[in-house]
N, C-alpha and C positions, 0 to 999 in steps of 0.2 A: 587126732585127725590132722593131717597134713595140707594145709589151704595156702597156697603163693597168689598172695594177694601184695607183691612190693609198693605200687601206684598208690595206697590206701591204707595207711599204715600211721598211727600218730594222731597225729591233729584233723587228719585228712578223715581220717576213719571217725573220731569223734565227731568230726561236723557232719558227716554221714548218717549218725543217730539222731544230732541234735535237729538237723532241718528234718527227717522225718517224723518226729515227736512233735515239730512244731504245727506243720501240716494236720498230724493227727488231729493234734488238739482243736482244730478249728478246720474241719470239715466243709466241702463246698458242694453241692448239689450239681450235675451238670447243668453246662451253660451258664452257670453262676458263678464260674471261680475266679472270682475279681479278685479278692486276695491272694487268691494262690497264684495266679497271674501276673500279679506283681510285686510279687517274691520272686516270682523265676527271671522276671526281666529286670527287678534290680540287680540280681546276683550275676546275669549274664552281662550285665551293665558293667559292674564291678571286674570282671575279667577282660573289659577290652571289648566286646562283641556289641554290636547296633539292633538288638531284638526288637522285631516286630509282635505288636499287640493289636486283639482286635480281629486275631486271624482266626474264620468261621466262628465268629462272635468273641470268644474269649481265648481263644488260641495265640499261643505263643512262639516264635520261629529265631531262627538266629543262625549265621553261616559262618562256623570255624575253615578259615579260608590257610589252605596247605603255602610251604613256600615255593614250591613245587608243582607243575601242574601235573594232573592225573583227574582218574574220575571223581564222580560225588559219591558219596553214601547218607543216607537218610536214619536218624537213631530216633526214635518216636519214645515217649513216656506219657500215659495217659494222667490225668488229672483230677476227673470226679468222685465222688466219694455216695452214699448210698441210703436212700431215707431208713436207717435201721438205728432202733435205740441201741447205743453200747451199751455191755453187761458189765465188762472188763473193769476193774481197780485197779488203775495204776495212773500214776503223777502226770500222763499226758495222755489219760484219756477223754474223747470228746468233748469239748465245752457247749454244743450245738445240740439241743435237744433235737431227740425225733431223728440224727445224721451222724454219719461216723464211715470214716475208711474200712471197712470191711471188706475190700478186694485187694490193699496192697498197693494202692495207686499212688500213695504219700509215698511210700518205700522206692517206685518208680523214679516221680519226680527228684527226689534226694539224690536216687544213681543217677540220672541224665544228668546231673546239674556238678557232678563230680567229676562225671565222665567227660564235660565241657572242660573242666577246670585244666584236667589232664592233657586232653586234645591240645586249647591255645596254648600251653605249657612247651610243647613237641611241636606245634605248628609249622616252626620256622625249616623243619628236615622231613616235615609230612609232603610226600604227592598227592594234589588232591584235596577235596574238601570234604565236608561235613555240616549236613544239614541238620540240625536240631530242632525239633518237632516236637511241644509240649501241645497234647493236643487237649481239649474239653469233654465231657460225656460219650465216654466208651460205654456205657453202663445203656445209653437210650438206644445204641445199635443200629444197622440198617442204613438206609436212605435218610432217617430222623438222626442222625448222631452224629458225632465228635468227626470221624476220621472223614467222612464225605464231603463234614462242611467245611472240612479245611481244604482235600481237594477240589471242592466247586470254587474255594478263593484261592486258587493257582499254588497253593504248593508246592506241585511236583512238576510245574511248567518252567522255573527261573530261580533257580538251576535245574534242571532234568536229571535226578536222582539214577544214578544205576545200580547201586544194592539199594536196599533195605533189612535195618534189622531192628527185633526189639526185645523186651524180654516179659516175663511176667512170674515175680514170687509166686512159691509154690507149694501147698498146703500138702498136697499128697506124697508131697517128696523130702524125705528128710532131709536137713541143714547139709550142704556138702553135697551133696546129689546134683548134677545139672541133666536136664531131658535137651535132649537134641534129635527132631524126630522131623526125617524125609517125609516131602507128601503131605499129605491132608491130615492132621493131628487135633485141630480144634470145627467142629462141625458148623453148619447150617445151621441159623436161628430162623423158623419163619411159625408166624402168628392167625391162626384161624379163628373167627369166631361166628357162629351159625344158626340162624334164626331161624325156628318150623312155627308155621303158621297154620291152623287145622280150625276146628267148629268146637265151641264150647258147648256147653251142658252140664246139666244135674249130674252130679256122679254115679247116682241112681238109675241113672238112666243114660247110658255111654251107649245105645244105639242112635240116640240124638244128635251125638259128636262123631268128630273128625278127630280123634286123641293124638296132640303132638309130641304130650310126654312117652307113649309108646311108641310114636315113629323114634321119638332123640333116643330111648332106649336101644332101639334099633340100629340106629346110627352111628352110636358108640363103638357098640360092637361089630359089625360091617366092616368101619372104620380100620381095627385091627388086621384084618384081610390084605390091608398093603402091605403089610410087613409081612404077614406067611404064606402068600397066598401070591401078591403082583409083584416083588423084588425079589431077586438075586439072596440069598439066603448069604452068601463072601459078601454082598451091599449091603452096609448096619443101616437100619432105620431105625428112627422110633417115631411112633404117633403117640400124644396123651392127652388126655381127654382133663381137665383140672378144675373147670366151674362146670357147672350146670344148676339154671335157676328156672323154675315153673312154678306156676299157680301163686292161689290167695287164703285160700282155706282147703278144709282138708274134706269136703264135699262139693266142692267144684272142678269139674275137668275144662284147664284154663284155652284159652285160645291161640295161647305164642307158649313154644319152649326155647331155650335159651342155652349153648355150648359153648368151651371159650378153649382153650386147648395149643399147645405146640407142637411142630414135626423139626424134626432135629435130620440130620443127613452130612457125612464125608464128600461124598460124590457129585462133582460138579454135575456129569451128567443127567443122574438120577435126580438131584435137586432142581432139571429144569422141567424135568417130568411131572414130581410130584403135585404141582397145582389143580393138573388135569387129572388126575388120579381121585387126589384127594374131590372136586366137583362131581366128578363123574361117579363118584359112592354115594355121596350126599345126594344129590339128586336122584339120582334111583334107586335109594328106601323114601326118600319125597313121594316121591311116586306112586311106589307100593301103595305108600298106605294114605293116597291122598290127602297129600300134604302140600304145602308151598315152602322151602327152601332158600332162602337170600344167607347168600355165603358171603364173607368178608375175608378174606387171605391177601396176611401180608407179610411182604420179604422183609428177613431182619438180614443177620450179618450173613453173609456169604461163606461155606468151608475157607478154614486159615490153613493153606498150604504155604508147605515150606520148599524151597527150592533145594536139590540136592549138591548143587556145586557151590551156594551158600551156605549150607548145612556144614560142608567141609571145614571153611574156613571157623564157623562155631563151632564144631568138634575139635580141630585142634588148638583151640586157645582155651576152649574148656579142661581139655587135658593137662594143660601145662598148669591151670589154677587147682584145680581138687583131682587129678590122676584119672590113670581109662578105667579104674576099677569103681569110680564114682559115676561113671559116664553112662545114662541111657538113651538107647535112641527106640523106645519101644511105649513114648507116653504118648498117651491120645484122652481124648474126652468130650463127651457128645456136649459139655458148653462152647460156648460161643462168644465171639473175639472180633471187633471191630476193625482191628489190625490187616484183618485179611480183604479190605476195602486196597489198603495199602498193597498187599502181595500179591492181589490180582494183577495190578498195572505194574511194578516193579518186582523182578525176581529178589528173594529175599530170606528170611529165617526169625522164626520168633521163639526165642528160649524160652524154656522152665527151668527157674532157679531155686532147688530144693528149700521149705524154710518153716518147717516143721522140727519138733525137738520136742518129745515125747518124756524125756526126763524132767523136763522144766515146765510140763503141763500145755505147752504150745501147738495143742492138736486139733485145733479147732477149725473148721471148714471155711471157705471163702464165702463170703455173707452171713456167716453167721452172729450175733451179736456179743460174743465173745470171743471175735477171729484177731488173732493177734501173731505177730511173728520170731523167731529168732533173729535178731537186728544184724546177730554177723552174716546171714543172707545179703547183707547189703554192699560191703565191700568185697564177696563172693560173684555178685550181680556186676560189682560195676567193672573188677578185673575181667570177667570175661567179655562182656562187653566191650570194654575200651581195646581189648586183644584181639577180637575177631574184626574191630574196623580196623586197627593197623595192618593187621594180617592180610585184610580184603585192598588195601587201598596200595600195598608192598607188593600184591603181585602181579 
């Protein structure tokens, strides 16, 4: 396999595994990543940059300033890690019972903090700057997580970012692979959970009751009707239905049933639909079967669209690092990515950077408790990266 990675090569490339092994080993919960926090702001320290800490609680910032003026660009690396016991044996894994990098986020922070090094290195012939963006808790999502509460602490106000880009290792894609994918590629995260309220009784006697466990039966399936029934069959949805809790014994028909469940969605449109969709089922099998209803629905991450005239500039610096025959622009996936808090307001691109390796046993899913990576994913990750902001900021 043929990968031009010049930037990362040597020493560079060694410190490249060693900070994400170090990370590994000591995993941070979001909103907690005090240590990793100040790991990134000593090392930014150490290159010359004045990192701000503190930012939406444990966020980290820092402005590689061009010699040159031109526009900004915004490089984001998430930081939290995920309550999942590792399974994995190996010399740096997890020391944090109960927490472990299971999404790749260690591998994140290592490339940003390489891709700094590079940046201040060129600075003096760059146009233009470079915001550095180590954010907290991508993993809690939404209006609750990482990327909002660094934009509700002015962020993207001083300096006013005009791209955005970011990346994220990628389990589905073997080592050497980069996704570069126009449009909406990572979906809608939103969280329903659904309380029926009915008449108890002897189970012997269910003409006494108002049975909520047959309305939430109901429900379930109704439910599924927004996907074959009220959307666009070319519009992917998914509804899933994932808890449901009732009763105390197995001769009582209880009084509350209980649903808890996610709708995943591409489409900005359809995603401002769905709320009223999804109410408007629940409540009238409610109905039906005289029942009471208290719906809770709430927004997680918004569809991560990619901008296509940023996409460009990450297509060709993907090309020049693993070739067009590595190159896809056809990856999508109904998870969900806080990132796109960020791509709302600024036009922008978030890579997959292939990091699966099937000979060496490396196939394991993101979150799983044996997710582990091909490491050379990492100076893969940060030449493209560091090539699509030169590229963006040169033209």
């Amino acid at each position: 396999m043929s990968i031009a990675t010049p930037n990362f090569t040597g020493a560079h490339a060694d410190e490249l595994v060693a900070v994400r092994r170090d990370l590994h080993r000591h995993p941070e919960l979001g909103f907690r990543e005090v240590r990793t926090a100040g790991i990134v702001a000593d090392r930014l320290r150490a290159l010359g940059l004045q990192p701000k800490t503190g930012v939406g609680v444990t966020g980290v910032t820092a402005l590689v300033q061009g010699g040159k003026p031109g526009r900004t660009v915004l490089l984001r690396a998430d930081m939290d890690a995920l309550p999942i016991q590792e399974e994995n044996d190996t010399e740096y894994r997890s020391r944090t019972d109960g927490v472990m990098h299971a999404c790749g986020h260690d591998c994140h922070v290592s490339i940003l903090l390489q891709v700094a090094r590079a940046l201040v290195a060129g600075a003096p012939d760059m146009a233009g700057d470079v915001l550095l963006v180590f954010q907290p808790s991508e993993e809690t999502g939404g209006a609750k997580g990482g990327a909002e509460a660094m934009i509700k602490a002015g962020v993207l106000d001083d300096p006013k970012p005009d791209a955005a880009f970011g990346l994220h290792v990628w389990q589905d894609l073997p080592l050497g692979v980069v996704g570069v994918t126009e449009g909406p590629w990572m979906a809608a995260v939103d969280e329903f959970t659904v309380t029926v309220r009915g008449v108890g009784a002897h189970a012997a006697m269910p003409q006494a009751s108002v049975d909520p466990v047959v309305c939430l039966a109901h429900m379930v399936t109704a439910l599924q009707s927004l996907v074959s029934r009220n959307t666009d069959p070319f519009q992917e949805l998914v509804v899933s239905v994932t808890q449901l809790r009732a009763g105390s014994a197995f001769n009582i028909i209880p009084e509350t049933a209980w649903m808890n469940g996610t709708i995943r969605v591409f489409d900005d449109a359809l995603w401002a639909k769905v709320p009223g969709m999804f109410e408007r089922v629940v409540q009238g099998v409610a109905q039906a079967f005289g029942c009471e209803a208290h719906v809770h629905y709430e927004r997680g991450n918004r569809p991560t669209v990619n901008d296509p005239a940023m996409c460009a500039f990450a297509r060709e610096a993907a090309i020049e690092v693993v070739g067009a025959e590595r190159l896809r622009d056809d990856v999508r996936t109904m998870g969900g990515e806080d990132f796109a808090a960020f791509l709302a307001r600024v036009p922008g691109a978030f890579l997959a950077i292939g990091s699966r390796n099937e000979a060496r046993g490396l196939i394991h899913e993101h979150h799983h408790p044996k997710f582990d990576v091909d490491e050379d994913v990492l100076r893969i990750g940060a030449e493209v990266l560091l090539r699509t902001t030169r590229r963006y900021l040169a033209s």
